[in-house]
VOLOKOL-605169 format. One record per residue (C-alpha): residue number from 1; x, z, y. Coordinates in nm, 2 decimals. Layout:
BEGIN
TIBA seq     c1     c3     c2
TIBA NUM      X      Z      Y
...
END
This chain:
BEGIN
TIBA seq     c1     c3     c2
TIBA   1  16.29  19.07 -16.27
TIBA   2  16.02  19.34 -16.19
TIBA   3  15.81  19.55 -16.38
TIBA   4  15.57  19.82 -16.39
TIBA   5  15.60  20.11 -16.60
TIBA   6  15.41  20.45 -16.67
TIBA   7  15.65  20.72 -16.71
TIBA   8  15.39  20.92 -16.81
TIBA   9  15.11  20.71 -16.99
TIBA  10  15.00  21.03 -17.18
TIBA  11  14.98  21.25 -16.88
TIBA  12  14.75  20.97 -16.70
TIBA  13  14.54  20.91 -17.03
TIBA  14  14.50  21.25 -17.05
TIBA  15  14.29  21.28 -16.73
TIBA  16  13.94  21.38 -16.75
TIBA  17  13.74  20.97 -16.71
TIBA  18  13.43  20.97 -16.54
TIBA  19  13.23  20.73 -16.63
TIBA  20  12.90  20.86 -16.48
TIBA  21  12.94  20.71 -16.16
TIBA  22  12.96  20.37 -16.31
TIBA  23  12.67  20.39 -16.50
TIBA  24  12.53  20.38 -16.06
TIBA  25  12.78  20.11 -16.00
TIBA  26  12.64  19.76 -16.16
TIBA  27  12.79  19.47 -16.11
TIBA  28  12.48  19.28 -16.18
TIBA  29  12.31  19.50 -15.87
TIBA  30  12.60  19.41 -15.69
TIBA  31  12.52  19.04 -15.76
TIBA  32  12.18  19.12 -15.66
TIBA  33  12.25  19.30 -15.35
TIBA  34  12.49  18.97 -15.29
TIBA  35  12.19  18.74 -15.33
TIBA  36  11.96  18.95 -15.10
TIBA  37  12.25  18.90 -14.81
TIBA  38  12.24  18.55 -14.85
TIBA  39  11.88  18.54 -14.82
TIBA  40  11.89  18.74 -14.51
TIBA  41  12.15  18.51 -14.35
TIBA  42  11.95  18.20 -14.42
TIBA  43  11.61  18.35 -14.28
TIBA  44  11.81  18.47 -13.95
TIBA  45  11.98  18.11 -13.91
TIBA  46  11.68  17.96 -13.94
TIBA  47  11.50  18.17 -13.67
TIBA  48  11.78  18.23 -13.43
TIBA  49  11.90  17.84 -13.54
TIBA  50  12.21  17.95 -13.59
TIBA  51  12.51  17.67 -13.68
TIBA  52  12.76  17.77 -13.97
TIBA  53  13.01  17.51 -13.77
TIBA  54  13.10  17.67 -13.50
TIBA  55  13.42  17.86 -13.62
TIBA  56  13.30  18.20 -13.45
TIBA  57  12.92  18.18 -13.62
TIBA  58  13.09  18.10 -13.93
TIBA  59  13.33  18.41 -13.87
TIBA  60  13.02  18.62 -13.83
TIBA  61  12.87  18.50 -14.13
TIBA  62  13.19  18.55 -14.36
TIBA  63  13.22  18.89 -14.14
TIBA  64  12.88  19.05 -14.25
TIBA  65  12.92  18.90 -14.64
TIBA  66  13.21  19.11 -14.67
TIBA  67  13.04  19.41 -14.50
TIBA  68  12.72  19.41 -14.69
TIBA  69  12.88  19.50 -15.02
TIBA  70  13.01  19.78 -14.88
TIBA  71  12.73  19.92 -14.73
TIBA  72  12.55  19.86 -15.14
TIBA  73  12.90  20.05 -15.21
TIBA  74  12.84  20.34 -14.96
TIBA  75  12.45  20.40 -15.07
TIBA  76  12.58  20.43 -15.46
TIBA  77  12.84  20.65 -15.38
TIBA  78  12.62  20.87 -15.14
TIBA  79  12.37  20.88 -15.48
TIBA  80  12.60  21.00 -15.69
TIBA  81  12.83  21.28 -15.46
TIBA  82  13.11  21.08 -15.43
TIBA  83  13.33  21.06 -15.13
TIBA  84  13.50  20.76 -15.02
TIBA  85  13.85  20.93 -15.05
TIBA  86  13.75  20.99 -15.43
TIBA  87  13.70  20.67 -15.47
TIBA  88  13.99  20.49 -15.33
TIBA  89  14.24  20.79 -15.42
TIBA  90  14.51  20.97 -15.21
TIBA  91  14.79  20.81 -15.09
TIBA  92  15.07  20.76 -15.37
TIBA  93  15.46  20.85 -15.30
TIBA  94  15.59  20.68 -15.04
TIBA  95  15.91  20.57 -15.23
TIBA  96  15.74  20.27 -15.44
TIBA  97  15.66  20.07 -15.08
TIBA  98  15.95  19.82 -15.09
TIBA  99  15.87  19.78 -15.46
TIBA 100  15.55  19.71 -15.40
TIBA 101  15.58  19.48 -15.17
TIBA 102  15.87  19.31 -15.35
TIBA 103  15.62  19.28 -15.60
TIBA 104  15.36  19.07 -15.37
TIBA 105  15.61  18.84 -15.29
TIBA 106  15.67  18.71 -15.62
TIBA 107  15.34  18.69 -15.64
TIBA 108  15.28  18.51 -15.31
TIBA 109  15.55  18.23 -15.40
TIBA 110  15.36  18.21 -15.75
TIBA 111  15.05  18.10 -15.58
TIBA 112  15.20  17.86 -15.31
TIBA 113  15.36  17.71 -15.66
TIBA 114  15.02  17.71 -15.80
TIBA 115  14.86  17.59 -15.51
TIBA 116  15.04  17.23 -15.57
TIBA 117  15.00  17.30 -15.95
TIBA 118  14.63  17.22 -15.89
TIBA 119  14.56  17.02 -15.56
TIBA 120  14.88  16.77 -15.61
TIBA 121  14.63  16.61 -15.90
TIBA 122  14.33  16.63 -15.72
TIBA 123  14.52  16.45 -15.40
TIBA 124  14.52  16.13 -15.63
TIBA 125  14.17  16.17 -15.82
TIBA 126  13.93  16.28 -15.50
TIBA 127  14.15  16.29 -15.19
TIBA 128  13.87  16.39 -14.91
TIBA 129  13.82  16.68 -15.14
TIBA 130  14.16  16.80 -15.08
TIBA 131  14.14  16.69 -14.71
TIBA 132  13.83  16.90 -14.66
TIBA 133  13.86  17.21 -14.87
TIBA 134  14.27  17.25 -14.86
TIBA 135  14.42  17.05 -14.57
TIBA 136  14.16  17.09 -14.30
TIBA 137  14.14  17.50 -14.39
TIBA 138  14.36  17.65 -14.09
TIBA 139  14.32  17.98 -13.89
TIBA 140  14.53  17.77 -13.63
TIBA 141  14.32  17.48 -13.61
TIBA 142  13.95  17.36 -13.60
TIBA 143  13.82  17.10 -13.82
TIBA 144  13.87  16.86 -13.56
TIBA 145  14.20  16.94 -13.48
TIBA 146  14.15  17.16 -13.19
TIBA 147  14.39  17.44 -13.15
TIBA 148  14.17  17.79 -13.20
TIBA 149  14.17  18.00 -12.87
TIBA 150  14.37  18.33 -12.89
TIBA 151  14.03  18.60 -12.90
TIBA 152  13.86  18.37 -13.22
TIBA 153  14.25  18.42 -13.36
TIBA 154  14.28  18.76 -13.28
TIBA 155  13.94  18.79 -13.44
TIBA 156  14.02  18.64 -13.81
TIBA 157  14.36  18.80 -13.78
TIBA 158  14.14  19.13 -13.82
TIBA 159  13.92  19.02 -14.10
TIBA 160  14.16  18.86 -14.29
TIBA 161  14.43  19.10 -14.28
TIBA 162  14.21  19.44 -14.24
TIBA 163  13.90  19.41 -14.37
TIBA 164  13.86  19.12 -14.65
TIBA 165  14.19  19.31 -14.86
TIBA 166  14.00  19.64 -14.79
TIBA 167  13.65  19.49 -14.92
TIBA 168  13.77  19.26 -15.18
TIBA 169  13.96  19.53 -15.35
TIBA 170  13.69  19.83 -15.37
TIBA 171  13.48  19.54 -15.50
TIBA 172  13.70  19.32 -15.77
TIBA 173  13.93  19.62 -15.86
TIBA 174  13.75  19.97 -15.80
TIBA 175  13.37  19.81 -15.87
TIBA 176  13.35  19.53 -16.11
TIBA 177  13.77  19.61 -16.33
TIBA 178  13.61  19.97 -16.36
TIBA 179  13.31  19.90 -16.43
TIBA 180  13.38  19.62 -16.74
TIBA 181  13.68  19.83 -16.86
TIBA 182  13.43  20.12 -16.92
TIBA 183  13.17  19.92 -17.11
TIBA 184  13.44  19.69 -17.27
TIBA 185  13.74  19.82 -17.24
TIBA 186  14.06  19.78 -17.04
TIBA 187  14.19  19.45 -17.14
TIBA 188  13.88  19.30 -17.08
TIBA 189  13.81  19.43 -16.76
TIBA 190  14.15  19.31 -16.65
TIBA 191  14.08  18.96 -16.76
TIBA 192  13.72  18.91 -16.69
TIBA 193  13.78  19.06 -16.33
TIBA 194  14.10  18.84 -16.24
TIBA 195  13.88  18.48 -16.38
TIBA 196  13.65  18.65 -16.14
TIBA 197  13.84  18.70 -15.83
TIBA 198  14.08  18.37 -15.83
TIBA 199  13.76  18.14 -15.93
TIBA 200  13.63  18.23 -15.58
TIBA 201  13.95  18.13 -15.37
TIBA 202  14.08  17.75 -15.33
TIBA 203  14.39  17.90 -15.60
TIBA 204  14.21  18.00 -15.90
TIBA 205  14.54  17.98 -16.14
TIBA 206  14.75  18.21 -15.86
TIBA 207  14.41  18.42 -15.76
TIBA 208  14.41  18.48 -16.13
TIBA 209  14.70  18.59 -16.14
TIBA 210  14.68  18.81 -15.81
TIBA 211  14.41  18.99 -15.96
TIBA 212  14.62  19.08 -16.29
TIBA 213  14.90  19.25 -16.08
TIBA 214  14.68  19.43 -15.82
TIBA 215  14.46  19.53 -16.16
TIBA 216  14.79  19.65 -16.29
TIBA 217  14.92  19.83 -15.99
TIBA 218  14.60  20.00 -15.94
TIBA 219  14.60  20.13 -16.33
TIBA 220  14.95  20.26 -16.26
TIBA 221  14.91  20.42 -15.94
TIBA 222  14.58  20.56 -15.96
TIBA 223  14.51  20.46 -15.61
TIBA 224  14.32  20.18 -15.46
TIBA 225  14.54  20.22 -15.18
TIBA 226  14.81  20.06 -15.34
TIBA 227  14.62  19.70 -15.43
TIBA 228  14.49  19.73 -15.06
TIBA 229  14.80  19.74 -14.90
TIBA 230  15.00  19.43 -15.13
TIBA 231  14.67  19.23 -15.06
TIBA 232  14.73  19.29 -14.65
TIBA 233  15.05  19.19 -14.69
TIBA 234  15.00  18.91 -14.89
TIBA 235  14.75  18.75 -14.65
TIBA 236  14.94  18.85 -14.33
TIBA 237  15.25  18.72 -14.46
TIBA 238  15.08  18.35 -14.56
TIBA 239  14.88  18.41 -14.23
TIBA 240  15.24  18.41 -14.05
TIBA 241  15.39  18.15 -14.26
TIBA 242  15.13  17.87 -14.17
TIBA 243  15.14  18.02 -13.78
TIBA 244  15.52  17.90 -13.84
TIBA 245  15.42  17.58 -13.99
TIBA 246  15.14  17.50 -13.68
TIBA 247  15.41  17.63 -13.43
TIBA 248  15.66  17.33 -13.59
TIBA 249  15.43  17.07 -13.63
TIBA 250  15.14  17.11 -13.36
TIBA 251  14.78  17.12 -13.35
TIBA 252  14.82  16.85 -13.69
TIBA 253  14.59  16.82 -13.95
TIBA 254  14.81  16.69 -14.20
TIBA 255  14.71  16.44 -14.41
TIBA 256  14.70  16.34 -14.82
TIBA 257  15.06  16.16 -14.77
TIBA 258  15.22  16.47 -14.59
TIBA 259  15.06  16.71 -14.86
TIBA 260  15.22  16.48 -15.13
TIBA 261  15.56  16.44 -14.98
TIBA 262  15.60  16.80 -14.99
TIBA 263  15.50  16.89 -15.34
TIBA 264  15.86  16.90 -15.40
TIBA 265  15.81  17.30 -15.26
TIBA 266  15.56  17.36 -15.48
TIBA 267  15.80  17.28 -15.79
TIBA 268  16.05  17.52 -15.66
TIBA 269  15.83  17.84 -15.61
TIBA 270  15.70  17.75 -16.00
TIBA 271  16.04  17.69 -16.11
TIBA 272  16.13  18.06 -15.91
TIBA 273  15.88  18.27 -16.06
TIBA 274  15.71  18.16 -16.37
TIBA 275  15.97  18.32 -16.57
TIBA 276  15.92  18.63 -16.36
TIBA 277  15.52  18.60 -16.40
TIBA 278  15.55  18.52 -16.79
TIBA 279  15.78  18.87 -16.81
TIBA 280  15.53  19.03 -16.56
TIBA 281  15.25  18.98 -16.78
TIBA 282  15.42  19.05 -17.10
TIBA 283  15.57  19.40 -17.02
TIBA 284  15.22  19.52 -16.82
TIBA 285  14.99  19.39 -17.06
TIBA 286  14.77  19.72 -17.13
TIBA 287  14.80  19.86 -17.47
TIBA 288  14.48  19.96 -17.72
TIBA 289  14.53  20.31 -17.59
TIBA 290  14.60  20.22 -17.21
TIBA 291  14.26  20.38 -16.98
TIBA 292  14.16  20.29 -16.64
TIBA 293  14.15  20.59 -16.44
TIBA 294  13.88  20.70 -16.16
TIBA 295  14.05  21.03 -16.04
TIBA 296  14.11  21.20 -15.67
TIBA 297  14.42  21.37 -15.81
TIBA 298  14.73  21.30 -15.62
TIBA 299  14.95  21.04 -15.75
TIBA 300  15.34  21.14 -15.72
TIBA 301  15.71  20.97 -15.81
TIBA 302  15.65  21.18 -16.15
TIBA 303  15.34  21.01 -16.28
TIBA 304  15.41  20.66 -16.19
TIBA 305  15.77  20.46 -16.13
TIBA 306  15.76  20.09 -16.08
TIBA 307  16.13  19.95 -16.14
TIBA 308  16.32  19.66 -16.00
TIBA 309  16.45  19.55 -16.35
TIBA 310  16.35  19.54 -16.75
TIBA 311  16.43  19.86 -16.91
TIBA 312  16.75  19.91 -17.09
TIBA 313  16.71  19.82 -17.51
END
């Protein structure tokens, strides 16, 4: 079992909040800012005739979506005085690293769980659904099967392991948790955020739940660095695990009957960690007097402990 806990909850709640730079960070301008993107990417496809299926244009195209948030990020933070180190926080003790990432493990063989939790269904209801959005969706492969060439591979290693943690957390933990915790409070934040965050990925149920524990170990840590580096290694690690799965089977799609006979893995990471998730969620669920913190002060082994087992009774 693994936990997080606040050794010193007063000590954090204590810290001066500000809330003013929030009041410059929107998520409905975000939204907007988003829309504005997308209409900029529509008017240059049309007039350079670009096509979205070619693997590297589509690269680009996911590539600059992730960007242009930040860039809305980096003019509201210029607005208000606020440095980027400010905002993502110092670096926390270095002792809490294997715990972390014992943490995004669990977490990782949650989702693959979840993953069959949702599509197994669907396989049988609207199977070229699941052939197109889940089974033909490889960093390996093309849709048509072809094997993708080592610099396009190279490429999405980068933006999947690099920059889309790095991006989706300042936006989905350090914009749009902070931002509803402070007008509704923390529980809320943490909720609405996470629907948020796994309703955009093929694994809403795990994404969900991927966005409670990187809410909760940036609330304890006080450090975006923290969420960033548990979402690298969550994606690299998948990223490796289905290089090991294309290395084994070949440039394969696999089809609806493969996915199926296989589900039996999916059982196995549920039956593994739902017990641990249900405890998860139960011990970190924020109290009424729990705060989300925006702070540049140092995090240290003193302020925040996460522990590999439930505390004594």
């Amino acid at each position: 079992m693994i936990c997080v806990q606040a050794t010193t909850l007063e000590k954090m709640n204590s810290v001066n909040y500000s809330v003013s730079i929030f009041d410059q960070l929107r998520v409905r301008s975000l939204v907007l800012w988003f829309v504005f993107g997308l209409v900029i990417v529509i008017v240059a496809a049309s007039i350079l005739t670009l096509d979205f299926g070619d693997p590297l244009e589509e690269l680009l195209l996911f590539g600059f979506m992730t960007i242009w948030p930040l860039f809305w990020l980096w003019l509201k933070l210029n607005k208000v005085g606020v440095t980027w180190r400010a905002f993502i926080g110092r670096l926390p003790n270095q002792r809490s690293w294997i715990r972390w990432i014992i943490i995004t493990m669990g977490v990782l063989v949650f989702s693959i769980g979840c993953i069959f939790l949702l599509w197994y269904p669907l396989s049988f209801v609207s199977p070229r659904l699941v052939e197109s959005l889940l089974l033909s969706e490889s960093p390996y492969l093309f849709n048509d099967g072809t094997p993708t060439p080592f610099p396009l591979l190279a490429i999405e290693f980068i933006y999947v392991i690099i920059l889309a943690p790095f991006a989706e957390e300042l936006i989905f933990r350090g914009i749009v948790l902070q931002r509803w915790a402070t007008k509704w409070g923390i529980r809320k934040g943490i909720v609405l955020s996470s629907l948020v965050f796994g309703i955009l990925h093929l694994d809403p149920i795990g994404g969900v739940f991927f966005g409670f524990v990187m809410a909760i170990l940036y609330i304890r840590s006080r450090t975006l660095l923290v969420p960033i580096f548990c979402h690298a290694v969550n994606n690299a690690v998948a990223y490796f695990l289905e290089g090991i799965d294309f290395w084994i089977t070949g440039p394969i799609v696999p089809s609806i009957d493969e996915f199926r006979s296989v589900v039996w893995i999916g059982v196995v990471c549920l039956v593994l960690t739902v017990p641990w998730a249900i405890f998860f969620v139960a011990r970190n669920w924020p109290g009424e007097e729990s705060q989300i913190i925006y702070s540049p002060e140092p995090v240290t082994a003193q302020d925040v402990e996460i522990v590999a087992r439930p505390p004594r009774q």
